[in-house]
Residue frames as a rotation matrix with the C-alpha (Angstrom) as fourth column:
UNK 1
0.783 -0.622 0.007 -4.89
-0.429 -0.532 0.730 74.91
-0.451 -0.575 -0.683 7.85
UNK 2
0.430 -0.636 -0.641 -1.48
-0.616 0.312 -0.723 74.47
0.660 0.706 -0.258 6.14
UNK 3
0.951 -0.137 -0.276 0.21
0.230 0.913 0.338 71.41
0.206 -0.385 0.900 7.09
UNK 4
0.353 -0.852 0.388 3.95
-0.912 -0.220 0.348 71.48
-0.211 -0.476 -0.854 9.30
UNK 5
0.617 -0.370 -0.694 6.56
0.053 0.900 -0.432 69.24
0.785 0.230 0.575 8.75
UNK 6
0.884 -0.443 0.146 8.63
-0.023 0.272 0.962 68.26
-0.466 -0.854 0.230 12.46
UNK 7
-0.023 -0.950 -0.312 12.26
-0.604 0.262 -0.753 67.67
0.797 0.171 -0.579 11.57
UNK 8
0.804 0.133 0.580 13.19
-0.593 0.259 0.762 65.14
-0.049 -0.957 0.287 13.61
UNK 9
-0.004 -0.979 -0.204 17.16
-0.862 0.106 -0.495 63.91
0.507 0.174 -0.845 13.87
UNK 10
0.946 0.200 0.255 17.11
-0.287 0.884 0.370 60.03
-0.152 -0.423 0.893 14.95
UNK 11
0.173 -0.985 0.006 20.39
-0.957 -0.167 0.236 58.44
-0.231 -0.046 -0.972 15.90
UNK 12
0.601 0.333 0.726 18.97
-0.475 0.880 -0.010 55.05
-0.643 -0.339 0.687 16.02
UNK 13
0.862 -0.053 -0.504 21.02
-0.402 -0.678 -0.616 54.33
-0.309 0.733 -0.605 12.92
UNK 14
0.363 -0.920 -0.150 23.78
-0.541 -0.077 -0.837 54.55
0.758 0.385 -0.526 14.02
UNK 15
0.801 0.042 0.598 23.70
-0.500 0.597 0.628 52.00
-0.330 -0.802 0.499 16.69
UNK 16
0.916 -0.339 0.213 25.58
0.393 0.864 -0.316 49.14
-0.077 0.373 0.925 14.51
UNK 17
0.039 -0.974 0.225 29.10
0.523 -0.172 -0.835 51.01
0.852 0.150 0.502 13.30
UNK 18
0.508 0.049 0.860 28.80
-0.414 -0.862 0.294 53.30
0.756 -0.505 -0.417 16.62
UNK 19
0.753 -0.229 0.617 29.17
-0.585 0.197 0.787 50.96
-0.301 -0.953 0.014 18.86
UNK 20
0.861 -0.438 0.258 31.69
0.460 0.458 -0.760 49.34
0.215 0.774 0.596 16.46
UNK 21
0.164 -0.747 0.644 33.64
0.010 -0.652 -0.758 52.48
0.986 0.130 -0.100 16.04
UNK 22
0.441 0.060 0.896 33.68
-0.806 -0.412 0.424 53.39
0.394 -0.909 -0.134 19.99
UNK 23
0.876 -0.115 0.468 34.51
-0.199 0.798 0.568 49.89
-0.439 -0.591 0.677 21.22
UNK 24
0.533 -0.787 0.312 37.69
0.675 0.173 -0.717 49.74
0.510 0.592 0.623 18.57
UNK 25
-0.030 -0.664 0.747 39.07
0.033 -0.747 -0.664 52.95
0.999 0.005 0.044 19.79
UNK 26
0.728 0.358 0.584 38.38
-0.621 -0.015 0.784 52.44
0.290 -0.933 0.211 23.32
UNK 27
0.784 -0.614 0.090 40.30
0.580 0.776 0.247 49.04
-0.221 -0.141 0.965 23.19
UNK 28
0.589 -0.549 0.594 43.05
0.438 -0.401 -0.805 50.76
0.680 0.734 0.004 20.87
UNK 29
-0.003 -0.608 0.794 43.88
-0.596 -0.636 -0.490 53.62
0.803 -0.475 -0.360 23.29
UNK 30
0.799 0.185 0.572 43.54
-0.601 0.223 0.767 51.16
0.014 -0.957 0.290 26.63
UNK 31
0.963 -0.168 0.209 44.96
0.007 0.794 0.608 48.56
-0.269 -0.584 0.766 25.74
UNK 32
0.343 -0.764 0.546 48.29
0.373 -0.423 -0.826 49.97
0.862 0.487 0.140 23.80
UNK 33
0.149 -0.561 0.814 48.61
-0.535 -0.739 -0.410 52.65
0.832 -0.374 -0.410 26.44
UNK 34
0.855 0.253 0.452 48.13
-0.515 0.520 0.682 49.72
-0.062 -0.816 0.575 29.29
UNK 35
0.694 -0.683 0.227 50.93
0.705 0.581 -0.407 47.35
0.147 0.442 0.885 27.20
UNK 36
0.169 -0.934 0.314 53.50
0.418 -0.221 -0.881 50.16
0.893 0.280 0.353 27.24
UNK 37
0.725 0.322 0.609 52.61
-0.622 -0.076 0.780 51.36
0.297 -0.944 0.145 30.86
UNK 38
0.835 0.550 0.021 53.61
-0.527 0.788 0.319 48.26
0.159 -0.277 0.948 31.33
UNK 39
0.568 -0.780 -0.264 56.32
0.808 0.589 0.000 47.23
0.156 -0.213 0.965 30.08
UNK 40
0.144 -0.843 0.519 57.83
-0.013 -0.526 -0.850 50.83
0.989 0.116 -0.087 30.62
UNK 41
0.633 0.189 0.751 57.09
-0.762 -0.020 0.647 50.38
0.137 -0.982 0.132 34.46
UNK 42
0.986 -0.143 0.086 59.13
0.103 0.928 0.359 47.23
-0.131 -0.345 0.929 34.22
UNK 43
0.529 -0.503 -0.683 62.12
-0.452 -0.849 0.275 49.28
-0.718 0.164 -0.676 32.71
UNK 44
0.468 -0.256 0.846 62.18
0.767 0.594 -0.245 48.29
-0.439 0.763 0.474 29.39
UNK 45
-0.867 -0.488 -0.096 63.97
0.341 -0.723 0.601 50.86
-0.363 0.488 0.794 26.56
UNK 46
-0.714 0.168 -0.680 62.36
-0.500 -0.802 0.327 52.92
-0.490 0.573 0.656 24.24
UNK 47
-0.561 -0.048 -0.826 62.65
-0.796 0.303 0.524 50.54
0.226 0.952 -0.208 21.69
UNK 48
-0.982 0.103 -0.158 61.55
0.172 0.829 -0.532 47.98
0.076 -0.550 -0.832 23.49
UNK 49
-0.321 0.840 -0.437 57.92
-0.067 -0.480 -0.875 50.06
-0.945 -0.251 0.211 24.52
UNK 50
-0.207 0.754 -0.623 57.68
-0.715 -0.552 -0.430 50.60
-0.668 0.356 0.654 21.13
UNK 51
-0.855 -0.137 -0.500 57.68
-0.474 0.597 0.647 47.19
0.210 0.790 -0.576 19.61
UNK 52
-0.892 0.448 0.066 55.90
0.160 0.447 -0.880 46.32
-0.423 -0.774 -0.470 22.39
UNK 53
-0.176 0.887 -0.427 52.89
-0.153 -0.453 -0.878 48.70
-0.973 -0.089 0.215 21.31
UNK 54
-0.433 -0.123 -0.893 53.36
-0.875 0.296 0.383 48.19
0.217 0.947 -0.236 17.29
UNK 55
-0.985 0.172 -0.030 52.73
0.169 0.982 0.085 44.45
0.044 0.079 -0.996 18.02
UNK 56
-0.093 0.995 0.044 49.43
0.787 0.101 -0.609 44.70
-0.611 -0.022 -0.792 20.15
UNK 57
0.095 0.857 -0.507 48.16
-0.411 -0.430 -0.804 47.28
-0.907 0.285 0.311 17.94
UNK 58
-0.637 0.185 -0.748 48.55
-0.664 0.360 0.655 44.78
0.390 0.915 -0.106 14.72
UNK 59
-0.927 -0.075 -0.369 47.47
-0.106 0.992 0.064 42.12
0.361 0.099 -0.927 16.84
UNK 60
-0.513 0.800 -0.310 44.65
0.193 -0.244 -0.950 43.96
-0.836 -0.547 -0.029 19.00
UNK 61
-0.467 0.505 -0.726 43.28
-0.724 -0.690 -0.014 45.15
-0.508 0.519 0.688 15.23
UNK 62
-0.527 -0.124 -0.841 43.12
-0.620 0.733 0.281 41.74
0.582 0.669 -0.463 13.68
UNK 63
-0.940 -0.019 -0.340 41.69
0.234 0.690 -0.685 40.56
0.247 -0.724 -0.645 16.64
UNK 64
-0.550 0.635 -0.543 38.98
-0.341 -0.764 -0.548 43.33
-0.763 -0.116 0.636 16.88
UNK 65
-0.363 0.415 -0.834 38.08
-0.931 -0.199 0.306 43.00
-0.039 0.888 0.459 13.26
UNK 66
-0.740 0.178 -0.649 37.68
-0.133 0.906 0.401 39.16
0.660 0.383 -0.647 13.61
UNK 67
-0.889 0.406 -0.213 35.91
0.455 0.842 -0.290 38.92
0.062 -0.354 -0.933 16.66
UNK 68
-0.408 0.805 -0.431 33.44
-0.521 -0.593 -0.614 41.35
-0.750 -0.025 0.661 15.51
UNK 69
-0.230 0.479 -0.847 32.67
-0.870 0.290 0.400 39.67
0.437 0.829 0.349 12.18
UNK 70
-0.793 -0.101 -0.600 32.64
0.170 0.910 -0.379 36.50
0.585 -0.403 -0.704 14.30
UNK 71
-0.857 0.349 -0.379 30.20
0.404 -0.003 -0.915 37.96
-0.321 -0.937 -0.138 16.74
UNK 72
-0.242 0.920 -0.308 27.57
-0.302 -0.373 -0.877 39.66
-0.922 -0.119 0.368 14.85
UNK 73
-0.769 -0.329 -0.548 28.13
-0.596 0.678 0.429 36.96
0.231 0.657 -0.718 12.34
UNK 74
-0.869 0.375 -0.323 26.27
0.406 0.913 -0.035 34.77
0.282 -0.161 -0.946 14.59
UNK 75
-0.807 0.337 -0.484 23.74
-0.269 -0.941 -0.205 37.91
-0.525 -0.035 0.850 15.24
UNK 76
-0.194 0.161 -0.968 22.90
-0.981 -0.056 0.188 38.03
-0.024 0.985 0.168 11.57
UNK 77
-0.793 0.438 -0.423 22.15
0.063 0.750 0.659 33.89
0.606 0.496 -0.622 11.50
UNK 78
-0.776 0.630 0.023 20.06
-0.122 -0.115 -0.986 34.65
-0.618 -0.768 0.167 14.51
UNK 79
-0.130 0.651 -0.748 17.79
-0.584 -0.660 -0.473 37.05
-0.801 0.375 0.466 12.65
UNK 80
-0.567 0.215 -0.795 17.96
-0.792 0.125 0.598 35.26
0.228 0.969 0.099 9.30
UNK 81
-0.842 -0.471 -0.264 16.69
-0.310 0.823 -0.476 32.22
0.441 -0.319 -0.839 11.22
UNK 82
-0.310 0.929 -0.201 13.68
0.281 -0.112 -0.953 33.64
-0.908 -0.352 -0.227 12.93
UNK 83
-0.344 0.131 -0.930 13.24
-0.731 -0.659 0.177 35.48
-0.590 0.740 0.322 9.52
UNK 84
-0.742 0.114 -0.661 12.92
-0.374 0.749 0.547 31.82
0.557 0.653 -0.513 7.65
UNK 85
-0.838 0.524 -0.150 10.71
0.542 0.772 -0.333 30.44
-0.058 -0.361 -0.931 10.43
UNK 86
-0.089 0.826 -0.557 7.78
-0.419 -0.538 -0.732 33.83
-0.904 0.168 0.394 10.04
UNK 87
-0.393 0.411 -0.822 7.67
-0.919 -0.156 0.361 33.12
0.020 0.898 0.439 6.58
UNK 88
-0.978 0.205 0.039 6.81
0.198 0.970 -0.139 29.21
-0.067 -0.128 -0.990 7.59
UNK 89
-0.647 0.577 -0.498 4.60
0.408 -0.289 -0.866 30.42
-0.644 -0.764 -0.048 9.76
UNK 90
-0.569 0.414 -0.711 3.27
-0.444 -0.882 -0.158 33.24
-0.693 0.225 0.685 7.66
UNK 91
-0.366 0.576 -0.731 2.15
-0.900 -0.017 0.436 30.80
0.239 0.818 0.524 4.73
UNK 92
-0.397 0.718 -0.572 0.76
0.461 0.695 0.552 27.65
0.794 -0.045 -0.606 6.61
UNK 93
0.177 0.610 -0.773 -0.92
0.961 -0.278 0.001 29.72
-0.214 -0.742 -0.635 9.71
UNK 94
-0.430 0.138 0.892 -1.77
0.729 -0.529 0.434 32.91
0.532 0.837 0.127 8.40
UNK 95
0.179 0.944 -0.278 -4.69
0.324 0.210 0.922 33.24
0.929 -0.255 -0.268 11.03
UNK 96
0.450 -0.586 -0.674 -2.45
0.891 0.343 0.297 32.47
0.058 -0.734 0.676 13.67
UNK 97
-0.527 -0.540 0.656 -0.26
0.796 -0.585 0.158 34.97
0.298 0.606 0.738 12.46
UNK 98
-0.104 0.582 0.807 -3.06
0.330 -0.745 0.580 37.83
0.938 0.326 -0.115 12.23
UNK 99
0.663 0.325 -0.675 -3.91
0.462 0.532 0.710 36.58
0.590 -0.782 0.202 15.73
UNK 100
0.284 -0.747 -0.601 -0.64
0.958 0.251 0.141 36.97
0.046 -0.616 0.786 17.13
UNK 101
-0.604 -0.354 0.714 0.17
0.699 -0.665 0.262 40.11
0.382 0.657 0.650 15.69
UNK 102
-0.143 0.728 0.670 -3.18
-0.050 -0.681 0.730 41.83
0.988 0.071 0.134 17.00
UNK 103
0.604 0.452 -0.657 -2.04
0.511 0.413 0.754 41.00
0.612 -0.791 0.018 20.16
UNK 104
-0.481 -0.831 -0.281 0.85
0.877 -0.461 -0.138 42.74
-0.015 -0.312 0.950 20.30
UNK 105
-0.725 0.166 0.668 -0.92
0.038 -0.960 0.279 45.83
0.687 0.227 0.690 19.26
UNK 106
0.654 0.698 -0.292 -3.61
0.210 0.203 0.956 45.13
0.727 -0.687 -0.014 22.37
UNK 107
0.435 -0.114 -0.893 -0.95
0.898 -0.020 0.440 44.75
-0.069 -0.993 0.094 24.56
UNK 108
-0.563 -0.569 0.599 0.56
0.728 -0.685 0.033 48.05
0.392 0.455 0.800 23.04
UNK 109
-0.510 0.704 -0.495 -2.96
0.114 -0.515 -0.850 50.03
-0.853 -0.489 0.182 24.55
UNK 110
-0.347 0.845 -0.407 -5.35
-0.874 -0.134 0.467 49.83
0.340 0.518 0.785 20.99
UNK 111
-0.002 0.983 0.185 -8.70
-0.932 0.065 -0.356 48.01
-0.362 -0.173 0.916 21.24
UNK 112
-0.456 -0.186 0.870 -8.82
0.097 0.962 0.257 44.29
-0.884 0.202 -0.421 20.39
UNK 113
0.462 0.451 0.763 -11.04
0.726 0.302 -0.618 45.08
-0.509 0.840 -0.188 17.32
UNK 114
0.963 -0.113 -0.246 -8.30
-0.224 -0.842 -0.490 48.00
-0.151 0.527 -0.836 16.12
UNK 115
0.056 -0.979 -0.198 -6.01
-0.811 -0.160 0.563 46.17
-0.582 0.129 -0.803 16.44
UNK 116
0.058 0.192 0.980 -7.23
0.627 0.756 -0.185 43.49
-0.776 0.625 -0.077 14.19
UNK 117
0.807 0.407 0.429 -7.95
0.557 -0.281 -0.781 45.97
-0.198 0.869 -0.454 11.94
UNK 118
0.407 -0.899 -0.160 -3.97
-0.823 -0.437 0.362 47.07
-0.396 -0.016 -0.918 12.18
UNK 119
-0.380 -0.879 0.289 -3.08
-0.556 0.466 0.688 44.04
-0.739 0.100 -0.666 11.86
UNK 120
0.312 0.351 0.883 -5.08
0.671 0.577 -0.466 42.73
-0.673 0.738 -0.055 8.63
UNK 121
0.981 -0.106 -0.161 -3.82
-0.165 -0.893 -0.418 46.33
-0.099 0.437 -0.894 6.89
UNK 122
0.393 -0.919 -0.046 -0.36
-0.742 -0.346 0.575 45.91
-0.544 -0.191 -0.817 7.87
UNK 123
-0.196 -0.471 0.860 -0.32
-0.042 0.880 0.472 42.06
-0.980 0.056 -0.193 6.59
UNK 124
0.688 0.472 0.552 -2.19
0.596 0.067 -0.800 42.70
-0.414 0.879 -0.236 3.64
UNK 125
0.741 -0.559 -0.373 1.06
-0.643 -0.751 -0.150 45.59
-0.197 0.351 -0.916 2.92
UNK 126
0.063 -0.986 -0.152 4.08
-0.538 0.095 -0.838 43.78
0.841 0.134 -0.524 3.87
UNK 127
0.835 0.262 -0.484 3.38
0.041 0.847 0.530 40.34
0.549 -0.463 0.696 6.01
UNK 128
0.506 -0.678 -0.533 6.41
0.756 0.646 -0.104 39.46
0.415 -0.350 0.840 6.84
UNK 129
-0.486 -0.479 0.731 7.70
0.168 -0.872 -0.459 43.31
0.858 -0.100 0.504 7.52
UNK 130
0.223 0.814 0.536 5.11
-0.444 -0.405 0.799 43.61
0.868 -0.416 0.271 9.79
UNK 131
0.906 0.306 -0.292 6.07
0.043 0.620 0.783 40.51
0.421 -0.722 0.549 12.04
UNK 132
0.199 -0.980 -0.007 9.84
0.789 0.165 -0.592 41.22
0.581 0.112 0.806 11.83
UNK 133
-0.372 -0.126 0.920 9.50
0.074 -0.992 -0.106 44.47
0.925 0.028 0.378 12.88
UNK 134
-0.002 0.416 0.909 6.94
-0.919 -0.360 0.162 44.31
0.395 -0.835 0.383 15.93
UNK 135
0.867 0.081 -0.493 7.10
0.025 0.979 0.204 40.36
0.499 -0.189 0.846 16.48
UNK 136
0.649 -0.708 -0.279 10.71
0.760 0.621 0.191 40.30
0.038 -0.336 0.941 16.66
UNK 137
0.562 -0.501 -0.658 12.33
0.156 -0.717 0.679 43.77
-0.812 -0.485 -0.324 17.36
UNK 138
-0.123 -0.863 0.490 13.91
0.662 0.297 0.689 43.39
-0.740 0.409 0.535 14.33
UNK 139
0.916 0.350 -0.196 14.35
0.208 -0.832 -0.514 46.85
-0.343 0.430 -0.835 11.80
UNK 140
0.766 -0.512 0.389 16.44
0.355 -0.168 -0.920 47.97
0.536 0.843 0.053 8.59
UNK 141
0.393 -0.551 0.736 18.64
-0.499 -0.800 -0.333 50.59
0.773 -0.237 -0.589 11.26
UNK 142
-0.044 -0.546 0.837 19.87
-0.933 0.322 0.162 47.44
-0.358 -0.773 -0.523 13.98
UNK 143
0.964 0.181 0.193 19.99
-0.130 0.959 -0.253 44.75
-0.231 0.219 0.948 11.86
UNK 144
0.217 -0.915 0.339 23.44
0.037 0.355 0.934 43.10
-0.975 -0.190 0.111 12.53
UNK 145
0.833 -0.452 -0.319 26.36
-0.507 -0.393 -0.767 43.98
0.221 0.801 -0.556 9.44
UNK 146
0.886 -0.401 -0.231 28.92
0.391 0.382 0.837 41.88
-0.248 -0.833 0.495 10.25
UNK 147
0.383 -0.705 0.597 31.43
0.835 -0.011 -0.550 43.49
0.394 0.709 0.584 8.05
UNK 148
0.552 0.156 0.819 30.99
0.001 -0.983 0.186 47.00
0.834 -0.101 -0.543 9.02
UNK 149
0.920 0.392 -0.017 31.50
-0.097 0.271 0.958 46.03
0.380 -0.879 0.287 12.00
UNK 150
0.490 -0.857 0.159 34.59
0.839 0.513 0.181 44.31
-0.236 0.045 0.971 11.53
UNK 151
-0.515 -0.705 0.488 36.40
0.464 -0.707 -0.533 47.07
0.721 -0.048 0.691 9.43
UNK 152
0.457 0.579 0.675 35.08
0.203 -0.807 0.555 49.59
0.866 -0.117 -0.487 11.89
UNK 153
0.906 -0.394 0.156 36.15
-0.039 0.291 0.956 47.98
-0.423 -0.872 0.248 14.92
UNK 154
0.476 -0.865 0.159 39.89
0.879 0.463 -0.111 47.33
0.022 0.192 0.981 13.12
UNK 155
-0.112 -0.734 0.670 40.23
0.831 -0.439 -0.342 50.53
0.545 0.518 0.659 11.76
UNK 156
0.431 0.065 0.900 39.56
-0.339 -0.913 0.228 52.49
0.836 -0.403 -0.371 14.87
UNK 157
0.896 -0.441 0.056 41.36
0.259 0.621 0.740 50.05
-0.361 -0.648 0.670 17.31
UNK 158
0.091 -0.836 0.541 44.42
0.939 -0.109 -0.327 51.08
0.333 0.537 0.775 14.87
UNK 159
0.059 -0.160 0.985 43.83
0.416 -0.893 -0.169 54.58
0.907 0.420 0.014 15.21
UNK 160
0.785 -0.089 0.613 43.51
-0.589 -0.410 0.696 54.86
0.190 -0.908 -0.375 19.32
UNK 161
0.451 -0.888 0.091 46.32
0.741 0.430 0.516 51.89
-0.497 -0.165 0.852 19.89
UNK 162
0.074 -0.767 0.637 48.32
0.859 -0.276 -0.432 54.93
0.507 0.579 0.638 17.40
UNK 163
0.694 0.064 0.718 47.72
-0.310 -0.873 0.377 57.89
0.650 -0.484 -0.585 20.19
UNK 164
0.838 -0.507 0.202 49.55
-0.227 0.013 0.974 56.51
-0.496 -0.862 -0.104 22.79
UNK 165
0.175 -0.941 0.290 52.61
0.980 0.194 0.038 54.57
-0.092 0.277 0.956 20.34
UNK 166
0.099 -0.633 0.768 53.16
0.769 -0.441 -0.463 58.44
0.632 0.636 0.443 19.41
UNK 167
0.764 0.453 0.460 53.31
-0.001 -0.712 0.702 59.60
0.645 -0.537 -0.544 22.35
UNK 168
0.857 -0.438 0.271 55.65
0.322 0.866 0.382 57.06
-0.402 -0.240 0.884 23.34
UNK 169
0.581 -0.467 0.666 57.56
0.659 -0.210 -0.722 58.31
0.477 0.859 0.186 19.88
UNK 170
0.379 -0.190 0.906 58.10
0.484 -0.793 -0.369 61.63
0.788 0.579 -0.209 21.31
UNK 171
0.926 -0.032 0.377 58.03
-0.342 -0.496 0.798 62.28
0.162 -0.868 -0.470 25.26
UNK 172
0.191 -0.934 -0.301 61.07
-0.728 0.071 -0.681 61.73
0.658 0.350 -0.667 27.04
UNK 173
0.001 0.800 -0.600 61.92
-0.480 0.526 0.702 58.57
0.877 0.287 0.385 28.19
UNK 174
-0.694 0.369 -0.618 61.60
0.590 0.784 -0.195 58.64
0.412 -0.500 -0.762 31.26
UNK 175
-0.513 0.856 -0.053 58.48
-0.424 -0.308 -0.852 60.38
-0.746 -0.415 0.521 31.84
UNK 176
-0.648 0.685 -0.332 56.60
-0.556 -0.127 0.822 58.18
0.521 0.717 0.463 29.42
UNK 177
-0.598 0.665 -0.448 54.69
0.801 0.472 -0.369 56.16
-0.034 -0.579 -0.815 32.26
UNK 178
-0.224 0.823 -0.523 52.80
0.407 -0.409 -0.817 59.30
-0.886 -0.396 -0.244 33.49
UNK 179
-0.629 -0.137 -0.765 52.60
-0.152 -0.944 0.294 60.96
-0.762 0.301 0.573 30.14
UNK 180
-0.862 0.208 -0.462 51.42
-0.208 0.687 0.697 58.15
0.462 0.697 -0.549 28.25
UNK 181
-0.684 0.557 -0.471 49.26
0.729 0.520 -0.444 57.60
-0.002 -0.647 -0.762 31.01
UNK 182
-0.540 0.172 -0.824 48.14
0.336 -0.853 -0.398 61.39
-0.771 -0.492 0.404 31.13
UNK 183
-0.785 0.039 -0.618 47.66
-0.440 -0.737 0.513 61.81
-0.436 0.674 0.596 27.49
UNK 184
-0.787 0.484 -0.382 45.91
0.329 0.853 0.405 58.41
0.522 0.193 -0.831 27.10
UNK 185
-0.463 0.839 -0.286 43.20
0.866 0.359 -0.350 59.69
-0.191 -0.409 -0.892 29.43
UNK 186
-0.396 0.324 -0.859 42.82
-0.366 -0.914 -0.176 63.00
-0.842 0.245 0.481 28.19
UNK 187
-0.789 0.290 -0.541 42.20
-0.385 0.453 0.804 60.73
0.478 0.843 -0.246 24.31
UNK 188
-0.844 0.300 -0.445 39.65
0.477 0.800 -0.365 58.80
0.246 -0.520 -0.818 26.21
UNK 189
-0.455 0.604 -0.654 37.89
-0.086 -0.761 -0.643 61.65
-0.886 -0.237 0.398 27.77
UNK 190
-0.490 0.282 -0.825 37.42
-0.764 -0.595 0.250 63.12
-0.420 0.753 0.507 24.21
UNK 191
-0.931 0.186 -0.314 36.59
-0.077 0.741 0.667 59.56
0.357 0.645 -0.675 22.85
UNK 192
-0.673 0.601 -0.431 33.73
0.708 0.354 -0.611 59.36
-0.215 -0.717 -0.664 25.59
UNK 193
-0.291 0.675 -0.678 32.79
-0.185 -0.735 -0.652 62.96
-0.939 -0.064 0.339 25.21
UNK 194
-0.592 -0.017 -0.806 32.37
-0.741 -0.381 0.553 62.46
-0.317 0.924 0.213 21.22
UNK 195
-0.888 0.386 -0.250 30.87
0.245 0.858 0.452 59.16
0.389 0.340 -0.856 21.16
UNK 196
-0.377 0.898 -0.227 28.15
0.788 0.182 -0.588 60.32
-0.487 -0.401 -0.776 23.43
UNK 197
-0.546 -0.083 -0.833 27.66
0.157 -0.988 -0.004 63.26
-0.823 -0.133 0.553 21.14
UNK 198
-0.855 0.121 -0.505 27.35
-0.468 0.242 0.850 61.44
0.225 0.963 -0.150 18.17
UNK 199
-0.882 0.285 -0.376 24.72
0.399 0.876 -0.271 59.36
0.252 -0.389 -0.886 20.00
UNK 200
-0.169 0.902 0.398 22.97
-0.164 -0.423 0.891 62.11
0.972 0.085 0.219 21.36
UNK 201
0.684 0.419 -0.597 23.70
0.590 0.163 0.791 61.32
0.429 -0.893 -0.135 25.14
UNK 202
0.894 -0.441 0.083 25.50
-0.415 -0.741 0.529 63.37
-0.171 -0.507 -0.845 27.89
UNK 203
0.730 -0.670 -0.134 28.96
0.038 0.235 -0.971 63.70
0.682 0.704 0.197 27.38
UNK 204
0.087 -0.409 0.909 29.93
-0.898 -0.427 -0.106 64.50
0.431 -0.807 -0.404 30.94
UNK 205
0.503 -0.098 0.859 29.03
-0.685 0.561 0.465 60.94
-0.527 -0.822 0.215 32.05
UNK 206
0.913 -0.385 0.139 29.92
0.345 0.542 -0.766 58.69
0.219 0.748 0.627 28.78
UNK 207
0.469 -0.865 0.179 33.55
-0.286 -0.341 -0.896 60.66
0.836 0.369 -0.407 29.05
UNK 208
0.258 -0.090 0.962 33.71
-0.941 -0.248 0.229 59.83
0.218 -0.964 -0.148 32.87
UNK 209
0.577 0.812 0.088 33.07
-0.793 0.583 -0.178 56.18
-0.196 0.033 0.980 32.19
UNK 210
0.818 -0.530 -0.226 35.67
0.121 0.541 -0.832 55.66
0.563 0.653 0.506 29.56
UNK 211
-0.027 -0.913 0.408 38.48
-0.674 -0.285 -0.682 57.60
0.738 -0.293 -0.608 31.72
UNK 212
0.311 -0.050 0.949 37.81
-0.918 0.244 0.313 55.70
-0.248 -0.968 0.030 34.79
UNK 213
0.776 -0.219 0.591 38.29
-0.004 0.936 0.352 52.32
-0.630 -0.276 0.726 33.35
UNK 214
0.651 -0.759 0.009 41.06
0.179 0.142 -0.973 53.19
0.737 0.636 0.229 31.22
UNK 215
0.481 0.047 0.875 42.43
-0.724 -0.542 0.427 54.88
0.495 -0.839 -0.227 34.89
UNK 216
0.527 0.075 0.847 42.19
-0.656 0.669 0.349 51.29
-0.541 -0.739 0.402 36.32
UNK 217
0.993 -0.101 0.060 43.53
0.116 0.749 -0.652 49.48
0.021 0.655 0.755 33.29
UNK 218
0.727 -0.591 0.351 46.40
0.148 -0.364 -0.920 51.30
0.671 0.720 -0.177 33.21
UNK 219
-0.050 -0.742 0.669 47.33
-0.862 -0.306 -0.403 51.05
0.504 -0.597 -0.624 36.84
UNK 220
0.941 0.270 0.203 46.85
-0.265 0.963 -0.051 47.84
-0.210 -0.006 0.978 36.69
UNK 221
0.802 -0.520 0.293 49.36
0.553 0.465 -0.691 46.93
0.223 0.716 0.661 34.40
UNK 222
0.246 -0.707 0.663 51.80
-0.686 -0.610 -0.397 49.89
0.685 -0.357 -0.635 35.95
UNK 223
0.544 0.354 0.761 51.42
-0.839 0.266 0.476 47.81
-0.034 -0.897 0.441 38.77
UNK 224
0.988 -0.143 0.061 52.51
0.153 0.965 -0.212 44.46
-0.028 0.219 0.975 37.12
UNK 225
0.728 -0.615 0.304 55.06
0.201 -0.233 -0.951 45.86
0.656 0.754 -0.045 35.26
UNK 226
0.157 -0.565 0.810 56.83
-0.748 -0.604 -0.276 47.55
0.645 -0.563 -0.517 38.47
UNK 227
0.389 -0.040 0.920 56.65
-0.847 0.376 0.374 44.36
-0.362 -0.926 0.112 40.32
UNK 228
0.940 -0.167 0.298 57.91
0.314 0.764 -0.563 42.22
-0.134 0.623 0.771 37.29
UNK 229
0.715 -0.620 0.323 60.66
-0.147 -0.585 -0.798 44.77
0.683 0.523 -0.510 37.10
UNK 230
0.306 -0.648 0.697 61.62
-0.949 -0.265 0.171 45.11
0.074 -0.714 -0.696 40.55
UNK 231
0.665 -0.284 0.691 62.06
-0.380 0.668 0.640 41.09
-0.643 -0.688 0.336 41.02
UNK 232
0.692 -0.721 -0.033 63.92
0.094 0.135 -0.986 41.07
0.715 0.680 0.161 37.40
């Protein structure tokens, strides 16, 4: 019988710059549209709002970008770490090794003598791939990047912290509390609905998620702002 090929679309992948990209622009449009909220609730000017937002979104990007490289920085020595101690392992207890290895695949549901015979095949391919992979969870599509990361997280933290400043730019000013506020959760929404899209999960609840705590962030900081104002 002729042989089928499945297609099969895997997002896994994209775990590492996704959640990168999504967490930049998330911050971006919160916290910006929270900061001018903020200080326009307090009745600052225009100008004022918009230095305001200009600032945190250099400072919220620079921040972003560092403490990602900073965070899956230390990720990445994790992995390289456990990665130096298999190969120890791998060339003075071998046995051990084989052992260990053919347990996992037991507790997985094969046969204690198939899974020896997995795991002498697999070690005899690519030792150390083998233990990295099913030892330690560790694989080519979630292994920590800290760079990516970084620019990912900067240069979408720029780009949502730039939805609300031009929004700011343009409404009049005084309706830029609710508008900013209004337009900022409609950006959200879409950020929520797209991220889960790209992902491959519902987009109804991932979009719900983001709006609600941007929602809360943002009357938060209305909140401050109007009670910093009123005792100015």
């Amino acid at each position: 019988m002729p042989r089928t090929v499945h297609p099969e679309l895997h997002r896994t992948e994209r775990i590492g710059w996704l959640r990168a990209a999504v967490l930049g622009a998330n911050d971006g449009i919160v916290s910006t549209a929270s900061l001018i909220v903020g200080v326009a609730a307090a009745g600052a000017a225009r100008s004022e709002m918009l230095v305001a937002g200009v600032a945190g979104l250099m400072a919220g990007a620079m921040s972003m970008a560092a403490g990602e490289y900073v965070s899956v920085s230390s990720q990445l020595d994790t992995e390289q770490a456990d990665l130096a101690r298999e190969r120890r392992e791998l060339a003075t207890q071998p046995e051990f090794e084989r052992q260990e290895l053919a347990s996992i695949y037991v507790a997985r549901g094969l046969t204690p003598e198939l899974a020896m015979q997995v795991a002498q095949q697999l070690m005899a391919h690519d030792a150390l791939g083998a233990h990295v992979r099913d030892e330690l969870g560790v694989s080519e599509a979630v292994s920590a990047r800290p760079v990516q990361a970084g620019l990912t997280s900067a240069a979408t933290f720029a780009v949502g912290a730039a939805l609300p400043l031009l929004t700011t730019l343009v409404v009049p000013a005084g309706q830029v509390v609710p508008l900013v506020a209004a337009t900022s959760l409609v950006f959200l929404t879409a950020l929520g609905a797209l991220s889960a899209r790209t992902g491959g999960a519902p987009a109804l609840k991932a979009a719900a998620r983001v709006a609600f705590w941007g929602a809360l962030a943002m009357g938060l900081t209305a909140g401050v702002g109007r009670l910093f104002g009123t005792v100015a």
